[in-house]
Backbone as a printed PyTorch tensor [residue, N CA C, xyz], in Angstrom:
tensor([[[-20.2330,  10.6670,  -0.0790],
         [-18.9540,  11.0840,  -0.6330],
         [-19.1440,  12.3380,  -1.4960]],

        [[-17.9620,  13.6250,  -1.3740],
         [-18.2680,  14.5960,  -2.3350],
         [-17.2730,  14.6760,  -3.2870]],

        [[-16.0860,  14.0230,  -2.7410],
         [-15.3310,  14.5490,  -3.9790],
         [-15.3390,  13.2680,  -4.6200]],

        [[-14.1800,  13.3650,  -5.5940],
         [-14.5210,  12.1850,  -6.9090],
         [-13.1700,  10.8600,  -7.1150]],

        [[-12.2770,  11.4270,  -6.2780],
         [-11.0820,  10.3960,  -5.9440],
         [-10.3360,  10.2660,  -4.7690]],

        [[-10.1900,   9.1150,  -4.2050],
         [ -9.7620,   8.8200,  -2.5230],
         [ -8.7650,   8.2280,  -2.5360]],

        [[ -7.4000,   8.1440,  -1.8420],
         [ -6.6630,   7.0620,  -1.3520],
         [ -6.4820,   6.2970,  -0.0780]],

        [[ -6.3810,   5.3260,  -0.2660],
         [ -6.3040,   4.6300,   1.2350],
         [ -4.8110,   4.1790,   1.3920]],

        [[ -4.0020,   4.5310,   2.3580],
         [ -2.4750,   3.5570,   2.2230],
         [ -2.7690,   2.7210,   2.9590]],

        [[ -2.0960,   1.4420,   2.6380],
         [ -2.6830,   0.2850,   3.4570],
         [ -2.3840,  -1.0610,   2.7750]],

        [[ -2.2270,  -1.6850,   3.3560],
         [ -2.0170,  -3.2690,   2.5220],
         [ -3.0570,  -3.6770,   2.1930]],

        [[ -3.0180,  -4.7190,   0.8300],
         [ -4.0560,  -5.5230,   0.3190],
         [ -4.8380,  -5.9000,   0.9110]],

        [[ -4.1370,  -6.7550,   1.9660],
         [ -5.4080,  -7.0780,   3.1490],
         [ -6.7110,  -6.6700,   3.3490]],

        [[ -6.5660,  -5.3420,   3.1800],
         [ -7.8280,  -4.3120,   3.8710],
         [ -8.4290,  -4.5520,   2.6140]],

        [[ -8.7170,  -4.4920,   1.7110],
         [ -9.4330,  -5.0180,   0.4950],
         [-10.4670,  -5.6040,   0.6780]],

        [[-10.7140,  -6.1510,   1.2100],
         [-12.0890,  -6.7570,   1.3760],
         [-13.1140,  -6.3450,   2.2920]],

        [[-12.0310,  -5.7570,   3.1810],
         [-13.0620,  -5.0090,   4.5050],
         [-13.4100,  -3.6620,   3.4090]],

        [[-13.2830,  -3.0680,   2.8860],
         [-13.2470,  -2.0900,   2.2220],
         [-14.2830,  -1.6530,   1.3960]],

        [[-13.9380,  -2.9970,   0.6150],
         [-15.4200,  -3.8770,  -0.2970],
         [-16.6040,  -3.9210,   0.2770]],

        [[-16.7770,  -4.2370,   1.6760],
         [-17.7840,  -4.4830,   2.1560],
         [-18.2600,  -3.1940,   2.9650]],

        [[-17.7850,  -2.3520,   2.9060],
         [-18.1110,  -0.9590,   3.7460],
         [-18.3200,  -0.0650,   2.5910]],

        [[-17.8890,  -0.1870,   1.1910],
         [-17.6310,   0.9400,   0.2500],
         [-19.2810,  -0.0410,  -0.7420]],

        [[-19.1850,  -1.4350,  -0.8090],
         [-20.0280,  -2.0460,  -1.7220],
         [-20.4720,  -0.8790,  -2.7510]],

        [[-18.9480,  -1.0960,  -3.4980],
         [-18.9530,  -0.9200,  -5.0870],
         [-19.9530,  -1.0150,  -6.1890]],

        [[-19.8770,  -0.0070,  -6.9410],
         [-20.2980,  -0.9090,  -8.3860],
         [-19.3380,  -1.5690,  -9.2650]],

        [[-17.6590,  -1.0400,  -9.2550],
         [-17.0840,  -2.1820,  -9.9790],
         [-15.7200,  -2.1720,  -9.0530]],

        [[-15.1250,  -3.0200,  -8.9180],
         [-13.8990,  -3.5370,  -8.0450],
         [-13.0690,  -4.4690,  -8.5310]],

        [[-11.8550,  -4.5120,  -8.3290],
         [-10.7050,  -5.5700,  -8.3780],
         [ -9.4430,  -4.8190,  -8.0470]],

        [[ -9.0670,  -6.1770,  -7.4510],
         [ -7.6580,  -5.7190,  -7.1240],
         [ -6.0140,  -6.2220,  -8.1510]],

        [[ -5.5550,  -5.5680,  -8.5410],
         [ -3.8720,  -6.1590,  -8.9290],
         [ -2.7910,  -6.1850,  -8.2030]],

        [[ -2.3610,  -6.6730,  -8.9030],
         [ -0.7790,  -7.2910,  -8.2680],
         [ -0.1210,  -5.9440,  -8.8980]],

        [[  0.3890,  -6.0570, -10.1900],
         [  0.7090,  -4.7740, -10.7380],
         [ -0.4480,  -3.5900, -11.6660]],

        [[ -0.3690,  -2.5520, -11.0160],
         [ -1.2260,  -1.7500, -12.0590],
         [ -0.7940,  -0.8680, -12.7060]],

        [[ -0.5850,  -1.4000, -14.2950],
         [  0.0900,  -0.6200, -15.1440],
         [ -0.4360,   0.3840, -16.3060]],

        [[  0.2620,   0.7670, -17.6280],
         [ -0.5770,   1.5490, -18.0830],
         [ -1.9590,   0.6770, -18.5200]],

        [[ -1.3530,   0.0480, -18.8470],
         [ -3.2870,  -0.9740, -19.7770],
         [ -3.7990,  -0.8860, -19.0250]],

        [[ -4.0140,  -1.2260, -17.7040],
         [ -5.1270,  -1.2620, -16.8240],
         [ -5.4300,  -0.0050, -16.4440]],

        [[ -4.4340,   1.4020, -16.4990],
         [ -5.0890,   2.2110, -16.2460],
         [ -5.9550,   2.8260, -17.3140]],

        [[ -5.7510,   2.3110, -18.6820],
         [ -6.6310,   2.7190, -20.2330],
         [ -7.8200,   1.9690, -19.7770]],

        [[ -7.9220,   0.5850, -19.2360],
         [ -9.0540,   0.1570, -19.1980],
         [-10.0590,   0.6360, -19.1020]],

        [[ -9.3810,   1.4510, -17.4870],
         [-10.4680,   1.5800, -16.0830],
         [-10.8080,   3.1920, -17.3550]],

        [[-10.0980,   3.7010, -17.1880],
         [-10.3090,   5.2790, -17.8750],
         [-11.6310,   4.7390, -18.9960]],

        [[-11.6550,   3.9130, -19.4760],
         [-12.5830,   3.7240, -21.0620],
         [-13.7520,   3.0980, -19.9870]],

        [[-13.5720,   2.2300, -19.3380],
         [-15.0300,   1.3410, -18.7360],
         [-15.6410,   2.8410, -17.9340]],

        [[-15.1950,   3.6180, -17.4000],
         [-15.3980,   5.0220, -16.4180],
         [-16.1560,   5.8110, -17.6930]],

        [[-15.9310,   5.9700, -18.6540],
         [-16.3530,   6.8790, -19.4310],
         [-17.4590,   6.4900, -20.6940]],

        [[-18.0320,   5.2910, -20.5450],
         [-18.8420,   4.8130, -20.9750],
         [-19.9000,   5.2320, -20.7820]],

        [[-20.7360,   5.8080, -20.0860],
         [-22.0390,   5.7610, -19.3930],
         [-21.7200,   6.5700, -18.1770]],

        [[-23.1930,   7.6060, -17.8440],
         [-22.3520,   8.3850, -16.8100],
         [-23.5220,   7.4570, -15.4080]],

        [[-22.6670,   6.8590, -14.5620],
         [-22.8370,   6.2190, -13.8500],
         [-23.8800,   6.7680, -12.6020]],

        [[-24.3090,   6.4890, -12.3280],
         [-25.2590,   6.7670, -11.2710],
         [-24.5600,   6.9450,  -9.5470]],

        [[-24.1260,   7.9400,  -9.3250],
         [-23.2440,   7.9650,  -7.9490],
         [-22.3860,   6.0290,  -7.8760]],

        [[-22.1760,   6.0150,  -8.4660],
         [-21.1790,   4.8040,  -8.7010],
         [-19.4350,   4.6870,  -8.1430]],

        [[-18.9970,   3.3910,  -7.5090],
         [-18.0040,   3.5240,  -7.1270],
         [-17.0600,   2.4390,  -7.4250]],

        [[-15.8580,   3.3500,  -7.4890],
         [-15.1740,   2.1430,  -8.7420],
         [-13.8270,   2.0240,  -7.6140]],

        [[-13.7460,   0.6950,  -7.2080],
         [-12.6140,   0.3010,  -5.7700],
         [-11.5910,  -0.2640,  -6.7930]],

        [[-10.1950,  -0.0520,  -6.4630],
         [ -8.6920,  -0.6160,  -6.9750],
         [ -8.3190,  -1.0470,  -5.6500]],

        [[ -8.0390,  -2.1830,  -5.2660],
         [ -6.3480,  -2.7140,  -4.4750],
         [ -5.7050,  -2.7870,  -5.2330]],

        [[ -4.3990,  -1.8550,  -4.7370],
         [ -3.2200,  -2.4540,  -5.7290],
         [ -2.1590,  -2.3850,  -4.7990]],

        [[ -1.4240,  -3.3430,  -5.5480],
         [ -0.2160,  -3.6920,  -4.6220],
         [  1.1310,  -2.9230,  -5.4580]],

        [[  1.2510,  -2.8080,  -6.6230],
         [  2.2210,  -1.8070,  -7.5210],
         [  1.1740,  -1.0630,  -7.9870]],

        [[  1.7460,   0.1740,  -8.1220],
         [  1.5980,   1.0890,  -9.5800],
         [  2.4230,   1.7990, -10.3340]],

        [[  2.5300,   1.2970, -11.2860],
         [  3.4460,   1.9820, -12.4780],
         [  3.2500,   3.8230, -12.6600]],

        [[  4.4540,   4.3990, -13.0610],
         [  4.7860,   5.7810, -13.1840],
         [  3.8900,   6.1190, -14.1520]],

        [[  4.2070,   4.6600, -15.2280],
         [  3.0760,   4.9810, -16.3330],
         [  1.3110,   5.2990, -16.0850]],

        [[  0.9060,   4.5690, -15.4870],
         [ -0.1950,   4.0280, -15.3740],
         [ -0.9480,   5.3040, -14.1430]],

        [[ -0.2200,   6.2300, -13.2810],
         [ -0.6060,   6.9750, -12.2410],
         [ -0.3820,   8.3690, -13.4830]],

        [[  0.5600,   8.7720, -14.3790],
         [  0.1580,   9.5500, -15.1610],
         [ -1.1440,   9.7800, -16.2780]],

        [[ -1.5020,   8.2590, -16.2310],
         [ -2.6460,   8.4490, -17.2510],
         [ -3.9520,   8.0320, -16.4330]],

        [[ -3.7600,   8.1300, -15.1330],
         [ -4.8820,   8.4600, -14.3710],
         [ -4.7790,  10.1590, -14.3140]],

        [[ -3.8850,  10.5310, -13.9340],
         [ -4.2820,  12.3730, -14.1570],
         [ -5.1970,  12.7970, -14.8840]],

        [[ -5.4250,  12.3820, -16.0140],
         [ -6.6820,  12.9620, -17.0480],
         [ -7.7590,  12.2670, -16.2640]],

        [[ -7.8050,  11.3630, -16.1470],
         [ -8.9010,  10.9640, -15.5380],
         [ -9.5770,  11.4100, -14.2020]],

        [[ -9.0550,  11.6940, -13.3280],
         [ -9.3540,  12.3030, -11.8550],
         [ -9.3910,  13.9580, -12.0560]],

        [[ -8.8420,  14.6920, -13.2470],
         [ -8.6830,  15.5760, -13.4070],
         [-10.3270,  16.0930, -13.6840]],

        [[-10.8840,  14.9980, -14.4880],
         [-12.1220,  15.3630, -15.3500],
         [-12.9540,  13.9230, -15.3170]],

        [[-13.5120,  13.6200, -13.9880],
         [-14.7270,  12.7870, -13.5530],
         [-15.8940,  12.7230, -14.8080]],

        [[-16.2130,  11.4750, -14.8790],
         [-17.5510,  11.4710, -15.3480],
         [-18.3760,  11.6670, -14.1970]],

        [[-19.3700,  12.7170, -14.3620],
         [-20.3620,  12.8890, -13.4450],
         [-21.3550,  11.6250, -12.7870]],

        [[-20.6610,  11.8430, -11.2590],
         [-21.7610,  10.5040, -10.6460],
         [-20.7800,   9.2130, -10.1100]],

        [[-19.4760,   9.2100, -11.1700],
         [-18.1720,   8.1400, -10.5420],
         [-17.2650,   8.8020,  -9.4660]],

        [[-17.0580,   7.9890,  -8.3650],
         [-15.9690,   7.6580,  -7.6050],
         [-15.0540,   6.8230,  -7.8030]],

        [[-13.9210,   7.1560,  -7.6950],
         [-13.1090,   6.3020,  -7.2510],
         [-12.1490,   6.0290,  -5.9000]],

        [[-12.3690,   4.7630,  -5.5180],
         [-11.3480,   4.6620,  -4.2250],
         [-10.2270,   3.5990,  -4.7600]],

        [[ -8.6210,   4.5380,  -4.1660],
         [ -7.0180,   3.3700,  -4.5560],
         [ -6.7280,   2.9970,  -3.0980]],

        [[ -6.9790,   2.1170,  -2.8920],
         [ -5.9710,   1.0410,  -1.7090],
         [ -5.1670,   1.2150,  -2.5080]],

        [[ -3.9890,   1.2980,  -2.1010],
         [ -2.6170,   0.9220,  -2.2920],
         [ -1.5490,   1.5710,  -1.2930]],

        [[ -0.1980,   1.2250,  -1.5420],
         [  0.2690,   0.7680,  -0.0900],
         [  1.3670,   1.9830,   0.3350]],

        [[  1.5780,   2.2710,   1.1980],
         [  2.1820,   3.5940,   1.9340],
         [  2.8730,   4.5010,   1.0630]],

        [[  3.1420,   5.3500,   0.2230],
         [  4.2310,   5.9470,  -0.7750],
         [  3.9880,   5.6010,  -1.8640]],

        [[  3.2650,   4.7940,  -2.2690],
         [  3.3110,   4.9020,  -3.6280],
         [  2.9820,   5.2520,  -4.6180]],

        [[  1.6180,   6.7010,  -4.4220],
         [  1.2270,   7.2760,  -5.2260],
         [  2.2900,   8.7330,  -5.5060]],

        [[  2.4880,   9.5500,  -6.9370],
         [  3.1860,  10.6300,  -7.1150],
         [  2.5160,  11.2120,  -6.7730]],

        [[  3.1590,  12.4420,  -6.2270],
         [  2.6700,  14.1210,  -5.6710],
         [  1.9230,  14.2130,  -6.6240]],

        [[  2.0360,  14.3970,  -7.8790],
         [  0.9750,  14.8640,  -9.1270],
         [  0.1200,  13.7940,  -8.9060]],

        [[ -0.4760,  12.9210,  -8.7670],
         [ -1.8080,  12.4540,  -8.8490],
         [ -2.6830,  12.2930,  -7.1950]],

        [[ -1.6100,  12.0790,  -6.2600],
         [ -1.7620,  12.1430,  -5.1800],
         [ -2.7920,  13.6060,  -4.7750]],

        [[ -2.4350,  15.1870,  -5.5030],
         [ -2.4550,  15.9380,  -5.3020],
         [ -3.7330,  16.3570,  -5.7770]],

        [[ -3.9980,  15.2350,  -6.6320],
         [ -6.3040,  15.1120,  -7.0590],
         [ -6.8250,  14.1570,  -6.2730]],

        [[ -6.2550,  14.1700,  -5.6960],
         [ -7.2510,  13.1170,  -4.5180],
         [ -6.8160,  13.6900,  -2.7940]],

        [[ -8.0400,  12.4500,  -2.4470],
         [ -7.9110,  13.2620,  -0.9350],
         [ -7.6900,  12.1560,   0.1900]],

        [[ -7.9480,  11.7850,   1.0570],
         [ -7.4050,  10.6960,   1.6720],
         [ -8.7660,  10.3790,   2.3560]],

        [[ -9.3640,   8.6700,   2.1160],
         [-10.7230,   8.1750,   1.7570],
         [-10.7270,   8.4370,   3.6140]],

        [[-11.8100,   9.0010,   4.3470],
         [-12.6920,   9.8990,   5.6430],
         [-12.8860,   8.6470,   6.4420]],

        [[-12.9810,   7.6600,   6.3630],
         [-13.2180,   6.2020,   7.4640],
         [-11.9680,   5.5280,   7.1440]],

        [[-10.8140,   5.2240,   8.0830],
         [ -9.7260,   4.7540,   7.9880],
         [-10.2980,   3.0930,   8.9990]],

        [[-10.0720,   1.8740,   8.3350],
         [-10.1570,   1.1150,   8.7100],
         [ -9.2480,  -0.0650,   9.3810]],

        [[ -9.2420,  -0.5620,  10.4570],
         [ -8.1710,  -1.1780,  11.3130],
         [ -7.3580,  -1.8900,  10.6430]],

        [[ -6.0830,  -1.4270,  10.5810],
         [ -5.2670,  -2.2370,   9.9520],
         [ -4.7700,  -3.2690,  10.5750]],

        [[ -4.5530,  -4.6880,   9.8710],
         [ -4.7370,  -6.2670,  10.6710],
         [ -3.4980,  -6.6690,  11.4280]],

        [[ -2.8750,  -5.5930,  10.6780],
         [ -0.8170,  -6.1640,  11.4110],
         [ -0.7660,  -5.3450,  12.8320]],

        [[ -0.6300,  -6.8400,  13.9160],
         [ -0.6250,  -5.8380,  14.9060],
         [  0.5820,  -5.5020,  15.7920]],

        [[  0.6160,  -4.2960,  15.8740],
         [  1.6970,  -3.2230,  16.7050],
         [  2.5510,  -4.3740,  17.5610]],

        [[  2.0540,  -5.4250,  18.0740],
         [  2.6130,  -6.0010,  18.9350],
         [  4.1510,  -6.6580,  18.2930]],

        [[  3.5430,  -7.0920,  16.7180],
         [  4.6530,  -8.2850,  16.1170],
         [  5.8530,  -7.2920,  15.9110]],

        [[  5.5690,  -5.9230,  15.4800],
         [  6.7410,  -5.1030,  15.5320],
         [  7.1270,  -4.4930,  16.1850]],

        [[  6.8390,  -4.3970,  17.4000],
         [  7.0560,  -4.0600,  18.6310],
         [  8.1850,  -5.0260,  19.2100]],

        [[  7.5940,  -6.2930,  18.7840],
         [  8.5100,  -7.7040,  19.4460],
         [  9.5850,  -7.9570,  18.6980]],

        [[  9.4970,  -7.8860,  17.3130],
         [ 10.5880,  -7.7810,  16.5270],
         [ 11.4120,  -6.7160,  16.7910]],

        [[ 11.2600,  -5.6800,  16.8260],
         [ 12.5090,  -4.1250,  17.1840],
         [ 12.8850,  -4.8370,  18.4580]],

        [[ 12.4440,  -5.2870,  19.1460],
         [ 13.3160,  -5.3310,  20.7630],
         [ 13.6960,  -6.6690,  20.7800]],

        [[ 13.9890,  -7.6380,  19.9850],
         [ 14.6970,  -8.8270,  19.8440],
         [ 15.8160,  -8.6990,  19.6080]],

        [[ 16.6700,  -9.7640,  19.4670],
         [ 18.1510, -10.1080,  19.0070],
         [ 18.2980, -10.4250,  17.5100]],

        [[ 19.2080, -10.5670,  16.8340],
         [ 19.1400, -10.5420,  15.1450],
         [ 18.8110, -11.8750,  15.5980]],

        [[ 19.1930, -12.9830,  16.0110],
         [ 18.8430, -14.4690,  15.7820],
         [ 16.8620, -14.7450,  15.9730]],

        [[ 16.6180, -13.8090,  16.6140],
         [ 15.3720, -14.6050,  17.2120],
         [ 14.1790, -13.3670,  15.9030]],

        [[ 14.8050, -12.0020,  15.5810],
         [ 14.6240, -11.5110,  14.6930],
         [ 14.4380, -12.4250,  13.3570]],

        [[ 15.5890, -13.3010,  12.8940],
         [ 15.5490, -14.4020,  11.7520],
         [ 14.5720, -15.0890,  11.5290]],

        [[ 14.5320, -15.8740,  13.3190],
         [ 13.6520, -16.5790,  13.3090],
         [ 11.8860, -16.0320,  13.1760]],

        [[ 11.4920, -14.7190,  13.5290],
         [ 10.6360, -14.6800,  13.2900],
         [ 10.0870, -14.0850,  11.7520]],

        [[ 11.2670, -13.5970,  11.0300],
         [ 11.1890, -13.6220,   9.6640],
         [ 10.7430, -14.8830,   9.2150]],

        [[ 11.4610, -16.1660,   9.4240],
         [ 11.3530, -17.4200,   8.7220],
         [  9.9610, -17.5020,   9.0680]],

        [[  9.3130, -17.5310,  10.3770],
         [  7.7880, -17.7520,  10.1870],
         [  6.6850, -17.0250,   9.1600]],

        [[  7.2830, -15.6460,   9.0710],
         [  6.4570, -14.7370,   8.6720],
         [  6.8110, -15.5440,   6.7880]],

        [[  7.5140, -16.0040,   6.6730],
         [  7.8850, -16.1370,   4.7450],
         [  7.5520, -17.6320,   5.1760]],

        [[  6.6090, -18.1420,   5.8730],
         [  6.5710, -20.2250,   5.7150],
         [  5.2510, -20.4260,   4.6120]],

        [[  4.7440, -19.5380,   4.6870],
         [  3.5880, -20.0780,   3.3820],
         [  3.8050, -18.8340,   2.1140]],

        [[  3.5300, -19.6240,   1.0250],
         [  3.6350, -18.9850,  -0.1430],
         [  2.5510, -18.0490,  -0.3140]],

        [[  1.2520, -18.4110,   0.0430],
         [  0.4010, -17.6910,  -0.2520],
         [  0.3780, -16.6170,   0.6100]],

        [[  0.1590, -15.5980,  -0.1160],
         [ -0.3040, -14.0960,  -0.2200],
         [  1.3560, -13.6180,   0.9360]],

        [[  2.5170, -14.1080,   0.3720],
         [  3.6880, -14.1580,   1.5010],
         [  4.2090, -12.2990,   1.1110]],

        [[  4.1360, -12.1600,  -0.3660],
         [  4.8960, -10.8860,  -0.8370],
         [  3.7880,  -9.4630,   0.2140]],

        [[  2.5990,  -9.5320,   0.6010],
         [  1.3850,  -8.8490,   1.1300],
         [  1.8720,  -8.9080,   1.9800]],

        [[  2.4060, -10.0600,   3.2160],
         [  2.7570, -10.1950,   4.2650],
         [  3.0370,  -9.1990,   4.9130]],

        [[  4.6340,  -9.2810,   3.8420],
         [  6.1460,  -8.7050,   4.2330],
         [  5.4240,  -7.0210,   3.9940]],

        [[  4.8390,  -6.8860,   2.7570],
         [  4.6230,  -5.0330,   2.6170],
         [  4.1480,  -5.0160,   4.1070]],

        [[  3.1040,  -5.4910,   4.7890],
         [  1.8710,  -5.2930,   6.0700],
         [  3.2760,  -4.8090,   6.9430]],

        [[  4.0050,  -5.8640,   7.1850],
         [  4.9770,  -5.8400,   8.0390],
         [  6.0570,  -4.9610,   8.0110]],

        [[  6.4080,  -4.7110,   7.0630],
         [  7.7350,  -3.3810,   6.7300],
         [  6.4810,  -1.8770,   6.8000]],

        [[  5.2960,  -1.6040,   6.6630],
         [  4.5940,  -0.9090,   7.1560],
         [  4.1260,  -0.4480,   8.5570]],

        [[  4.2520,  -2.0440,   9.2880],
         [  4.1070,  -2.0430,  10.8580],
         [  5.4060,  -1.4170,  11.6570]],

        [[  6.3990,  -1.2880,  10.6830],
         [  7.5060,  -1.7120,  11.3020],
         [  7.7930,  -0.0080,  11.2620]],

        [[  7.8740,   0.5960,   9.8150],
         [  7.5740,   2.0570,   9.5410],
         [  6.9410,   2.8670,  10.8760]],

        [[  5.6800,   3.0120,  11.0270],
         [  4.5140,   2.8130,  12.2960],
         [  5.3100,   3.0810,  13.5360]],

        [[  6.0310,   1.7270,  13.8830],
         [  6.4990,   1.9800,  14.9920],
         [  7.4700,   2.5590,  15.1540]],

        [[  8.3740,   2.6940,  14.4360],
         [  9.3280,   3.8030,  13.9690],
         [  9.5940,   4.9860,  14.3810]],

        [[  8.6040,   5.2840,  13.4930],
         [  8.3450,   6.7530,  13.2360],
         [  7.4330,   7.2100,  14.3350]],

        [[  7.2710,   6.7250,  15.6020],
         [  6.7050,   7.3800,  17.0140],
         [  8.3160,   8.0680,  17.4290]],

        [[  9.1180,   7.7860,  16.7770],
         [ 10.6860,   8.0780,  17.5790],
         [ 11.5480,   8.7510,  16.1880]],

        [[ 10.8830,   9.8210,  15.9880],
         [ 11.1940,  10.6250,  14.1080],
         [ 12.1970,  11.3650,  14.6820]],

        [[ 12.2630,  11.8060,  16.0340],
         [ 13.5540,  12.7060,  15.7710],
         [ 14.6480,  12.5010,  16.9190]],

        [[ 14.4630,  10.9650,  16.7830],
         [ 15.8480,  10.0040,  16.9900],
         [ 16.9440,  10.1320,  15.6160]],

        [[ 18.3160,  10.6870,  15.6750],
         [ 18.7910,  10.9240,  14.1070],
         [ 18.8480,   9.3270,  13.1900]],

        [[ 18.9570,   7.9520,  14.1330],
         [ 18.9120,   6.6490,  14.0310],
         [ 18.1980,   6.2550,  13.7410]],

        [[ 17.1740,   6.7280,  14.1320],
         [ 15.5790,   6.5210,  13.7890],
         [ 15.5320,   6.8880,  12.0650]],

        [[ 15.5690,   7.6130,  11.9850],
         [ 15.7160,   8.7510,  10.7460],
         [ 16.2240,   7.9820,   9.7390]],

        [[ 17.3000,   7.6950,   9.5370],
         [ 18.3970,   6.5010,   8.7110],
         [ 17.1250,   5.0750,   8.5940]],

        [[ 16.9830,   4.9570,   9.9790],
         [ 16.0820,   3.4300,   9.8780],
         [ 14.9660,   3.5440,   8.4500]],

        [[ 14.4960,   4.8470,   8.6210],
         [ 13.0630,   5.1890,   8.1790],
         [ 13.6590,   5.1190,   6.3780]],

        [[ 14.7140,   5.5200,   6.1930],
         [ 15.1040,   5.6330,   4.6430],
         [ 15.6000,   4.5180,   3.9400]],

        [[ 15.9650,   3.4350,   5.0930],
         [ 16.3470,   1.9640,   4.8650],
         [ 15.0730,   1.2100,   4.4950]],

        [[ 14.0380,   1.4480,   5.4720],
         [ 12.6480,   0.8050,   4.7080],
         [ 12.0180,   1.0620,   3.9230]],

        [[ 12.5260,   2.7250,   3.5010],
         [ 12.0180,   3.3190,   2.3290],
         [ 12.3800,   2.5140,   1.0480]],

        [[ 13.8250,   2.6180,   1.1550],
         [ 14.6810,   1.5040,   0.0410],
         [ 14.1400,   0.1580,  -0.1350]],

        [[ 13.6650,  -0.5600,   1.1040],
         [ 13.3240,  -1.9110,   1.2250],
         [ 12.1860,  -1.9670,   0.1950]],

        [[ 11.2340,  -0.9040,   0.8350],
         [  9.8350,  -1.3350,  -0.0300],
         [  9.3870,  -1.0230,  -1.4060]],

        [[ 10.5320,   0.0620,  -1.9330],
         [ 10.8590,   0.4610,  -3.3460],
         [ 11.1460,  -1.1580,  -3.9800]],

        [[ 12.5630,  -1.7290,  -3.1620],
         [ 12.8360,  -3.4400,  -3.8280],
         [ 11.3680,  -3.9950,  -4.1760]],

        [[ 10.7610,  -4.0230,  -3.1440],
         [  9.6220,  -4.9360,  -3.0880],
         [  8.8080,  -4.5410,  -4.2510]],

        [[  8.5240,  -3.5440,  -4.7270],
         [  7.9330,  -3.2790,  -6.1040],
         [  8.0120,  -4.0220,  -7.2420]],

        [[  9.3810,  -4.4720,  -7.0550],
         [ 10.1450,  -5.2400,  -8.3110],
         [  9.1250,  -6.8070,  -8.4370]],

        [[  9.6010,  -6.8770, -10.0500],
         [  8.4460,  -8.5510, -10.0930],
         [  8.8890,  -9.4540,  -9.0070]],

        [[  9.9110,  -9.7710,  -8.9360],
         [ 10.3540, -11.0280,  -8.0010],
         [ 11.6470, -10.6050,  -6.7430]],

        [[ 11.2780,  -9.9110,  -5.7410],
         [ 12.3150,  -9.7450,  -4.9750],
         [ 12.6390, -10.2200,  -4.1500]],

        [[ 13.8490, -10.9240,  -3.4460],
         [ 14.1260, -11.0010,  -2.2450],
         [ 13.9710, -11.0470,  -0.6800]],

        [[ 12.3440, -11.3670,  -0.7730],
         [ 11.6620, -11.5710,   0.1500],
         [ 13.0040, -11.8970,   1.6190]],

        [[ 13.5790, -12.8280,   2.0020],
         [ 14.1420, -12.7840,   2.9620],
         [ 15.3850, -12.1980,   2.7200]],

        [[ 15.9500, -12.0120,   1.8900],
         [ 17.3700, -10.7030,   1.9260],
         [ 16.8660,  -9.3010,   2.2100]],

        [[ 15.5410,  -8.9090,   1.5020],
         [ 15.2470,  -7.3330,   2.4350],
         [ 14.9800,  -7.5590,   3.7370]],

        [[ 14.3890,  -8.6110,   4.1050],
         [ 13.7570,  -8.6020,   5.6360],
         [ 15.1570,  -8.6790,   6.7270]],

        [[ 16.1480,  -9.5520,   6.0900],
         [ 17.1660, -10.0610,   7.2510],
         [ 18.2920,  -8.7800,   6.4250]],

        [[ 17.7640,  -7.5850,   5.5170],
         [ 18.4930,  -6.3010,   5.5950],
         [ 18.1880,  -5.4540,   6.5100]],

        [[ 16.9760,  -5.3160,   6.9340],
         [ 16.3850,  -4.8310,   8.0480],
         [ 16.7620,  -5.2730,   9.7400]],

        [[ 16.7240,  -6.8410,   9.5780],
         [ 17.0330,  -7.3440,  11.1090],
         [ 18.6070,  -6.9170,  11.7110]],

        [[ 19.0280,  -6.6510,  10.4290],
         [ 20.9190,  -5.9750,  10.6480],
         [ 20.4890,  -4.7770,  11.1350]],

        [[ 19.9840,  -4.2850,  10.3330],
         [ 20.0210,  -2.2360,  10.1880],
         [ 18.8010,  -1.8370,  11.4210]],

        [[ 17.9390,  -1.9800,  11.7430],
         [ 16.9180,  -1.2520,  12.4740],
         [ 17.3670,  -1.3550,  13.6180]],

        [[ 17.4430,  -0.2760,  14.5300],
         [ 17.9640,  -0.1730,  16.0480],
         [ 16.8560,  -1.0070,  16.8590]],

        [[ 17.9930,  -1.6110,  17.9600],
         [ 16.5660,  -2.4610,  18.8630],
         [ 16.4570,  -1.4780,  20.1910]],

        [[ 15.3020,  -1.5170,  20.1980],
         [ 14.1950,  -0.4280,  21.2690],
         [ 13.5840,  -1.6020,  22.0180]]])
């Protein structure tokens, strides 16, 4: 690695494959990453100048706060640290986005083309129904839905200058902004989508 900060867009998921290809010196992932955690990481980073060391984030949010007070930090590396951000399609700002570079081994993402493939060319009923499967277990359900409104993006956007297409693409934009929020609506964004997305 030469430069000193990477992003990966991508769901949580990939987190572990990541881990095991990047094998860190320090790692964790959040749910939300806000300013404290970005003071943390900034103070544990600047302790000791690390030995070509690599410091992995999954995150599933990041706060406006918390990506501004990484700027000082990516701006001005301790000599020898990396850092790599998983986190998930759009959600880093142009200003911090704009010190980093996009991490050189892109790794297979697990949601496959097929489920949104099958979903766009269904009927809203059988659409429902495969929402209801996708939200039947609690665990890791909010990861799911991002993987999936990402897959869904993906397939999309092979058809960008459909003007329908276009509209679709700003509806999931909206969707996955909701999803940021602490507690959202897991099946009201999804069955907002099974209304709105054209079937192909």
């Amino acid at each position: 690695m030469q430069h000193h900060a990477y992003y990966i867009e991508g769901p949580l998921s990939l987190y572990e494959t990541y881990k095991q290809h990047l094998k860190p010196f320090w790692t964790r992932t959040f749910e939300r990453f806000g300013i404290d955690e970005a003071r943390e990481l900034s103070t544990l980073a600047g302790l000791k100048n690390f030995d070509e060391s690599i410091f992995l984030l999954g995150i599933s949010s990041i706060t406006t706060e918390a990506q501004q007070a990484l700027l000082k930090l990516f701006e001005e590396p301790q000599e020898g640290t990396t850092f790599v951000l998983l986190v998930p399609h759009g959600a880093l700002l142009p200003t911090l986005r704009s010190r980093m570079v996009p991490y050189p081994t892109q790794i297979g993402h697990p949601m496959s083309d097929l489920e949104a493939r099958t979903f766009l060319a269904a009927s809203h009923k059988t659409r429902s129904a495969q929402i209801a499967v996708l939200l039947d277990d609690d665990e890791g359900v909010k990861e799911r839905v991002r993987e999936f409104v990402n897959a869904l993006e993906i397939e999309l956007a092979k058809e960008i200058d459909d003007p329908k297409v276009r509209e679709s693409l700003q509806d999931i934009a909206r969707v996955r902004d909701y999803l940021r929020d602490r507690s959202p609506s897991l099946k009201m964004l999804l069955e907002h989508l099974a209304l709105c997305l054209p079937k192909k």
